[in-house]
GUVEX-411987 format. One line per 8 residues: number of its first residue (from 1); for each residue y negated, z negated, x negated of C-alpha. Coordinates in steps of 0.2 Angstrom, whole numbers, always signed. Each point is the difference from the previous one (the first is absolute). Layout:
<sites>
NUM	Y Z X; ...
</sites>
This chain:
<sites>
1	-225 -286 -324; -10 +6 +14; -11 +12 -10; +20 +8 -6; +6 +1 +17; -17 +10 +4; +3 +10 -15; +17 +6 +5
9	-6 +2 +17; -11 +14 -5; +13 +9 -9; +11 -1 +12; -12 +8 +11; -6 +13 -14; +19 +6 +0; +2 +1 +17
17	-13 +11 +2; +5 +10 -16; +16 +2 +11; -4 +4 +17; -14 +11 -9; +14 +10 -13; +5 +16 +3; +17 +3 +6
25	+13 +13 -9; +9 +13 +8; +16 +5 -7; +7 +17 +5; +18 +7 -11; +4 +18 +2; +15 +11 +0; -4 +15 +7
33	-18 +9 -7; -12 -1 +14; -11 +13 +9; -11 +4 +15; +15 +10 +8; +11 -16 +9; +3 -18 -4; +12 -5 -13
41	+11 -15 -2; -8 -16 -11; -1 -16 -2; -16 -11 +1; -3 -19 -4; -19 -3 +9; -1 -20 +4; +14 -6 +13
49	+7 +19 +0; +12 +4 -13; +11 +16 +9; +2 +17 +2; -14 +12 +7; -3 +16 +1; -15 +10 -10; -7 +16 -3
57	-17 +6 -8; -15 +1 +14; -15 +9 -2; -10 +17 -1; -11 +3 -15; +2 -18 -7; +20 +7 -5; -8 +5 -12
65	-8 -16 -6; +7 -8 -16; +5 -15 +12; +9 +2 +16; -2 -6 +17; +19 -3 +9; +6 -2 +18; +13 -15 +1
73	+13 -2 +13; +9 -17 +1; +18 +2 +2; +17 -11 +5; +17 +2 -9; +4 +14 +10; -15 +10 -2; -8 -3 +15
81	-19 -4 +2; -1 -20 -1; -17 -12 +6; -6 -10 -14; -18 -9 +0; -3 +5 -16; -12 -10 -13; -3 -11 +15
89	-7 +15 +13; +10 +4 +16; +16 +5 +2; +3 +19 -2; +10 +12 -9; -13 +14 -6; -10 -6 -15; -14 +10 -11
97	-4 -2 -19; -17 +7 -3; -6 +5 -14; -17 -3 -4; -1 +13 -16; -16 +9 +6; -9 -16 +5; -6 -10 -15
105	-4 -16 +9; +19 +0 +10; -9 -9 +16; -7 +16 +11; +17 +3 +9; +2 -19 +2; -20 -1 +5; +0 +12 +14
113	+16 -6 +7; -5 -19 +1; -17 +5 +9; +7 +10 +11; +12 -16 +5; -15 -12 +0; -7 +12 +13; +14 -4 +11
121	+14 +14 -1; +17 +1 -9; -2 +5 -17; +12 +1 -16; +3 -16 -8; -1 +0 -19; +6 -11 -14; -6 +4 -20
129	+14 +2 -9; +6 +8 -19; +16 +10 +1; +13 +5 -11; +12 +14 +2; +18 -2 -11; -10 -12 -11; -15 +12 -2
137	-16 -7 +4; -9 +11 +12; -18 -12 +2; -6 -6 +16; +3 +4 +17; -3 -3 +17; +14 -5 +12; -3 +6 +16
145	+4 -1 +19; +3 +19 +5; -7 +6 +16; +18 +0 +12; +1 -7 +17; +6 -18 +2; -7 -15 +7; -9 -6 -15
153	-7 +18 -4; -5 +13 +10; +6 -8 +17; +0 +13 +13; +18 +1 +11; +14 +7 -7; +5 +16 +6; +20 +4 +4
161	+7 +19 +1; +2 -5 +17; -18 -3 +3; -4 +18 +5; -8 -2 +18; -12 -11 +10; -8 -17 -5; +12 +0 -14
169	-6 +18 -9; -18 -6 -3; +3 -12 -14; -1 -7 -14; -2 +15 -13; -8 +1 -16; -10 +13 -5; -8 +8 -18
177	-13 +12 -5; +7 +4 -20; +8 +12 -9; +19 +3 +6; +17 +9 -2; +15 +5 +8; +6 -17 +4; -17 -2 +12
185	-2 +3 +20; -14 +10 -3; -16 +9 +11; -15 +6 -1; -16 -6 +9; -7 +11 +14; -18 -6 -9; -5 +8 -16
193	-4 -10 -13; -19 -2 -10; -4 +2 -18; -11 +9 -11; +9 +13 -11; +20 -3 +8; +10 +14 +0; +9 -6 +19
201	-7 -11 +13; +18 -3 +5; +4 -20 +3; +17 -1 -1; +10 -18 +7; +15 -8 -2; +11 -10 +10; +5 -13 -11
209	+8 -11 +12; +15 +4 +4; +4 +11 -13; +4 +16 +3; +19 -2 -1; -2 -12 +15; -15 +7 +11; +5 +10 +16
217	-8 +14 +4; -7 -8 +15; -7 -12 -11; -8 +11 -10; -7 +9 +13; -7 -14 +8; -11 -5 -14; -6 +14 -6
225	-5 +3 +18; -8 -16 -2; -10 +0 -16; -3 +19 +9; -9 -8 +14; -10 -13 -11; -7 +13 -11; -5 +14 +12
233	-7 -17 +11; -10 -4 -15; -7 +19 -2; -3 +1 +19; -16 +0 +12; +4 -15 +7; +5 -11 -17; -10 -13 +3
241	+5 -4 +20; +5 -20 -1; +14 +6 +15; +6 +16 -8; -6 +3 -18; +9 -6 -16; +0 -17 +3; +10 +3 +12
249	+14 +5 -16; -7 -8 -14; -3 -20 -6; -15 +1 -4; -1 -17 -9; +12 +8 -11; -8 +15 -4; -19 -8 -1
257	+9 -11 -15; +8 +15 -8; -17 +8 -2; -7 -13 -7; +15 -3 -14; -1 +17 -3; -18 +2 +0; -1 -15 -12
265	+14 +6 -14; -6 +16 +0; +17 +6 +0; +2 +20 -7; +16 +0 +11; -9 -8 +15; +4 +6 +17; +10 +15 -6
273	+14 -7 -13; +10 -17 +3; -8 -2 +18; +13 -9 +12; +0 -4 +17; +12 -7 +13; +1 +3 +20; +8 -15 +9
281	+7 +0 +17; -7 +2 +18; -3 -19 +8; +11 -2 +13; -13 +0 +11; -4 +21 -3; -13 -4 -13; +1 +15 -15
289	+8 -9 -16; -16 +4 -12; -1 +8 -18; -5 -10 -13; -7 +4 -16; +9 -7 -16; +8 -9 -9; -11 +3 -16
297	+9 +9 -15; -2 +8 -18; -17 -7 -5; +1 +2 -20; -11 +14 +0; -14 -8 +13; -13 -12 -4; -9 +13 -15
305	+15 +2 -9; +1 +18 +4; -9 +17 -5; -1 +13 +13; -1 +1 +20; -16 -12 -2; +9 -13 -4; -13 -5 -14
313	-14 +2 +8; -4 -15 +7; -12 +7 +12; +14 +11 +9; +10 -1 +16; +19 +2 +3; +0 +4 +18; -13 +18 -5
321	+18 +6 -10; +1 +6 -17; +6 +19 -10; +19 -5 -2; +9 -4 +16; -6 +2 +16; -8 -18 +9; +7 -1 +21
329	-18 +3 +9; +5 -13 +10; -10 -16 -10; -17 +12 +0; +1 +4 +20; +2 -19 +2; -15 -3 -10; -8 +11 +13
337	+1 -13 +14; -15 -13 -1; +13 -13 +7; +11 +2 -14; -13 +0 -13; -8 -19 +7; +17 -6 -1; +2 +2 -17
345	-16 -5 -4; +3 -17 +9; +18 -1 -10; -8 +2 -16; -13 -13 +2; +15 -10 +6; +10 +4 -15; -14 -3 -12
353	-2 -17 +1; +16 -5 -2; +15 +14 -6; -10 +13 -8; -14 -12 -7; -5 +2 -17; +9 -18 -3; +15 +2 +10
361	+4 +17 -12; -6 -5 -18; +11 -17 +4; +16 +11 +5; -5 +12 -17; -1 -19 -10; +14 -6 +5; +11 +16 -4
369	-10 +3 -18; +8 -18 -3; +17 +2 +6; +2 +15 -9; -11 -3 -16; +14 -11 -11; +11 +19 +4; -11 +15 -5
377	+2 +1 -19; +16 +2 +4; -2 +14 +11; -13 +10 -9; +12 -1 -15; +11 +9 +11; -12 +11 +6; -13 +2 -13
385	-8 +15 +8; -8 -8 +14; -11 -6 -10; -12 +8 -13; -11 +0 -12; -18 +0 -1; -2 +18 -6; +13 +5 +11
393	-13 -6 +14; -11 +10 -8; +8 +17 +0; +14 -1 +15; +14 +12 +4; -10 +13 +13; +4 -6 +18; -1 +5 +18
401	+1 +15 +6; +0 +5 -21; +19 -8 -2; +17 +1 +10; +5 -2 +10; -16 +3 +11; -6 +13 -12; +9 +11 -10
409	+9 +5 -17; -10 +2 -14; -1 +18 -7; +17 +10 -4; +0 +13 -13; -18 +8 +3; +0 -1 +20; -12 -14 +5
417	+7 -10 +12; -14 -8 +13; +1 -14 +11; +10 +0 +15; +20 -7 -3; +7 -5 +13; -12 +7 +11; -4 +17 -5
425	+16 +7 -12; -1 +8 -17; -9 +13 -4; +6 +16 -12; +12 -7 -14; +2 +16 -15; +4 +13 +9; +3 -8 +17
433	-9 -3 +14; +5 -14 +7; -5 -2 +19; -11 -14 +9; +8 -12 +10; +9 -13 -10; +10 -11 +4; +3 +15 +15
441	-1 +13 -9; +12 +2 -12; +0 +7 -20; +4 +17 -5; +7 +5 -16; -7 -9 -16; +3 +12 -13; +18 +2 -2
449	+5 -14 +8; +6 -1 +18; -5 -13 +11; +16 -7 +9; -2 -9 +18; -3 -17 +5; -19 -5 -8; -5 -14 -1
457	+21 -6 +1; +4 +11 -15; -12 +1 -13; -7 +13 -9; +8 +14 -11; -4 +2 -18; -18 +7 -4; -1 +5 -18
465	+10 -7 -11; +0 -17 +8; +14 -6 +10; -6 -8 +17; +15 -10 +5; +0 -5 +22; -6 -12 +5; -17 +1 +6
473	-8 -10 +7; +10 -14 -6; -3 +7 -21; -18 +8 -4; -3 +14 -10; +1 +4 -17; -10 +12 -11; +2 +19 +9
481	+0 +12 -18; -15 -3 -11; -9 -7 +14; -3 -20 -3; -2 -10 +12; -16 -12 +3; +4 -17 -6; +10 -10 +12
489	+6 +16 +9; +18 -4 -8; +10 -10 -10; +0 +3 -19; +18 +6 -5; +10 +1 +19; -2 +1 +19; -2 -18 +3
497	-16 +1 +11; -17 +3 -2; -7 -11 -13; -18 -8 +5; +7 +4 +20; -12 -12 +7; -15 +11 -8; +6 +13 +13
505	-10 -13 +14; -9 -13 -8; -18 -1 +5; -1 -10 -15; +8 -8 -17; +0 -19 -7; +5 -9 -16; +4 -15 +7
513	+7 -10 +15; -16 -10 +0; -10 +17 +1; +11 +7 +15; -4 -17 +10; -17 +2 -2; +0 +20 +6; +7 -5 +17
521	-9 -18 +3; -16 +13 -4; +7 +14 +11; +6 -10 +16; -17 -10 +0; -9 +16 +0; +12 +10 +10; -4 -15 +14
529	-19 +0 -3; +2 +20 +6; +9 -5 +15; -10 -13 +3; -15 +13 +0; +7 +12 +10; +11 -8 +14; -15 -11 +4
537	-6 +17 +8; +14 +4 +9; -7 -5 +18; -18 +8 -5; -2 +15 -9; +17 +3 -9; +7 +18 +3; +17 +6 -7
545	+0 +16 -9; +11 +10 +13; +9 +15 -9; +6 +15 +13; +20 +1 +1; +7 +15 -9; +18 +7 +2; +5 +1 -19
553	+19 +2 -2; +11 +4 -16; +11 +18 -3; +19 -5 +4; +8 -6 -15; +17 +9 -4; +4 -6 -15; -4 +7 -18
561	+7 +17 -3; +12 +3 -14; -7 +14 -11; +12 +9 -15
</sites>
């Protein structure tokens, strides 16, 4: 009796932890087709929720992916935002469903965002989920926290239309170095940018908090006066006065552990793409509200996932900037200062024996390979193309700077067409010269086709006999005359995307989940033996590579012209 009573004991236990350990299911139904352009109405079933949200498309080059990453917004009855502590996280009403397509092992985004809360800041809770959209399976996904300002989030003072003078002005904001639109409170840093081979040095921020529909103009001069002051501090004579250089503006707690996540993911995007920040108020007391760096975002691409800006050379630095967008000189001038560099050095050490030990990581990595293991057939059958076979290893698609979207089109008619898309234009096409430039540039006449206005919002023309339908870059492109397309450059028979899309960035290819795990456990142990080399010099004989600031800026884009 006693021995049965043990026995059910341990299944008991087993199916408890098959429970707590089970991925949960989000349900989303549709009525409306949804795109990047504005929320739509749904509905959405996701453990305790089961109510209306909002949800559009989200993204930049993944829109073209074969699976979709989605902004959510929680709604009441009425349409209004509504708090919900979704799947057990805090309270909030702006929700993120990432999709990790174009990362094989589905942990890097979760990864980066866990360590950068163990080292003591706000950052995006996850949960591992599969999700179905009007019954369709759509694989795994990561629910997360977005970056907003709240209590439980990014937790700076809220800022009222009123707030436009005194004490009340400084604070909070949030702030982002990314791509943008017209929806963003933009401007551009008095301090050019660094990078081998960019085509402009100009950083660009965003106020992302408050939105631009809310942000006074007082407000928005007041920080970019600010962040004004910090960089142009940081670049100054005196940058390293304890009274009156950038400490004076800057956390540096903050920053030294940005550095070092950075540093360690070997993120393509790092510094330049994804990059937040927030200001918070002035003490009562006088004392400047500091900037801080992070939160931590968009990580699927870092920890040698990725094939260009050095990302899969293990040996490389972020901070020294890479040839696609410009990197702020700001983190090299603060490698500069000795003082800076001992602090991150004793930080490291620190982390290192506990956070960023070998153990500490390969646990995390072991425990997310077994969550998620019992749910990956599944998902590869979804997605077959993310994993190949062992003569595909052999002879991969060209990558890099050889493939867009960081490289070009392969040849058209009999013009060659060398790298350089999106950074350098299209060269002669027939007959046509098409100028440099792109994206700023603009295309003449193709043949007899005109060119109508709006690229990349439109589309292209026909080109040959082939029909281009808009779309891009939500589509892809498919064959352009008798020219074909290199495998995975387009889907066979439509518009859909661009088959083998991960091959545009991958660094590498598996066969297997199994594989994929043992790639990064491989790559982070010796991604940290590097740093381990390297940061252990930073109070003796370590010297950053220091590049000279350039003014590079882009032609004014007008617009496409509309050739007959």
């Amino acid at each position: 009796m006693k021995r049965l009573g043990m026995l059910l004991l341990t299944i008991l236990v087993a199916m408890s932890l098959m429970a707590a350990t089970k991925l949960p299911v989000v349900r989303i139904t549709t009525n409306t087709t949804i795109d990047n352009r504005k929320k739509v109405p749904a509905q959405m079933q996701a453990g305790d929720y089961n109510g209306a949200i909002g949800i559009k498309l989200r993204g930049n080059s993944s829109l073209s992916f074969n699976q979709k990453k989605y902004t959510i917004e929680l709604r009441d009855e009425k349409g209004n935002e509504l708090d919900f502590p979704l799947m057990g996280m805090p309270a909030h009403s702006e929700w993120v469903l990432l999709a990790p397509y174009n990362d094989v092992s589905m942990m890097r985004d979760p990864l980066a965002f866990q360590l950068w809360r163990d080292m003591g800041h706000w950052g995006p809770r996850t949960k591992m989920v599969e999700l179905y959209v009007d019954d369709d399976y759509r694989g795994i996904y990561i629910l997360s926290e977005a970056i907003k300002r709240g209590e439980q989030r990014v937790n700076v003072s809220k800022l009222k239309k009123t707030d436009v003078e005194g004490r009340e002005l400084t604070g909070g904001y949030i702030l982002r170095i990314d791509a943008y639109d017209q929806d963003d409170a933009t401007f551009i840093s008095k301090v050019p940018g660094i990078g081998e081979g960019i085509m402009s040095s100009q950083i660009v921020w965003s106020c992302i908090y408050p939105k631009k529909k809310k942000l006074q103009a007082e407000q928005f001069a007041y920080i970019q006066a600010f962040v004004d002051s910090v960089e142009l501090t940081i670049q100054s004579e005196h940058f390293t006065d304890p009274q009156w250089g950038y400490a004076r503006f800057i956390d540096v707690p903050s920053f030294i552990d940005y550095f070092i996540h950075t540093e360690l993911s070997l993120n393509a995007d790092g510094y330049k793409r994804s990059a937040y920040f927030y200001k918070e108020k002035d003490k009562e007391d006088g004392t400047i509200g500091k900037l801080y760096a992070g939160p931590v975002w968009d990580y699927n691409l870092a920890y040698g996932n990725c094939n260009f800006c050095n990302a899969d050379n293990i040996e490389a630095w972020c901070f020294e900037g890479g040839n696609t967008q410009p990197t702020p000189a700001l983190w090299q001038r603060l490698l500069q200062d000795p003082t800076f560099r001992k602090a991150v050095k004793m930080r490291y050490k620190a982390l290192r024996k506990g956070i960023l030990s070998d153990k500490a990581i390969n646990k995390y990595i072991k425990a997310q390979t077994t969550l998620l293991r019992p749910y990956i057939d599944r998902h590869f059958e979804k997605y077959p193309e993310l994993l190949v076979t062992e003569e595909q290893k052999a002879n991969p698609i060209p990558q890099g700077f050889g493939g867009f979207p960081f490289g070009g089109f392969p040849p058209m008619g009999n013009d060659s067409i060398p790298n350089g898309f999106p950074f350098g234009g299209f060269p002669p096409m027939g007959n046509d010269s098409i100028p440099r430039g792109f994206p700023f540039g603009g295309f003449p006449p193709m043949g007899n086709d005109s060119i109508p206005n709006g690229f990349p919002f439109g589309g292209f023309p026909p080109m040959g006999n082939d029909s281009i339908p808009n779309g891009f870059p939500f589509g892809g492109f498919p064959p352009m005359g008798n020219v074909p397309m290199p495998e995975g450059f387009g889907m066979p028979g439509g518009f859909g995307g661009f088959g083998d899309a991960i091959g545009w960035f991958a660094a590498y290819r598996v066969s297997s989940y199994d594989e994929e795990i043992a790639v990064l456990r491989e790559w982070l142990s010796n991604r940290l033996a590097f740093l381990d080399r390297n940061i252990e010099r930073f109070d003796q004989d370590f010297e950053p590579r220091v590049q000279e600031l350039k003014e590079k800026t882009m032609p004014q884009f007008n617009g496409f012209p509309f050739f007959q």
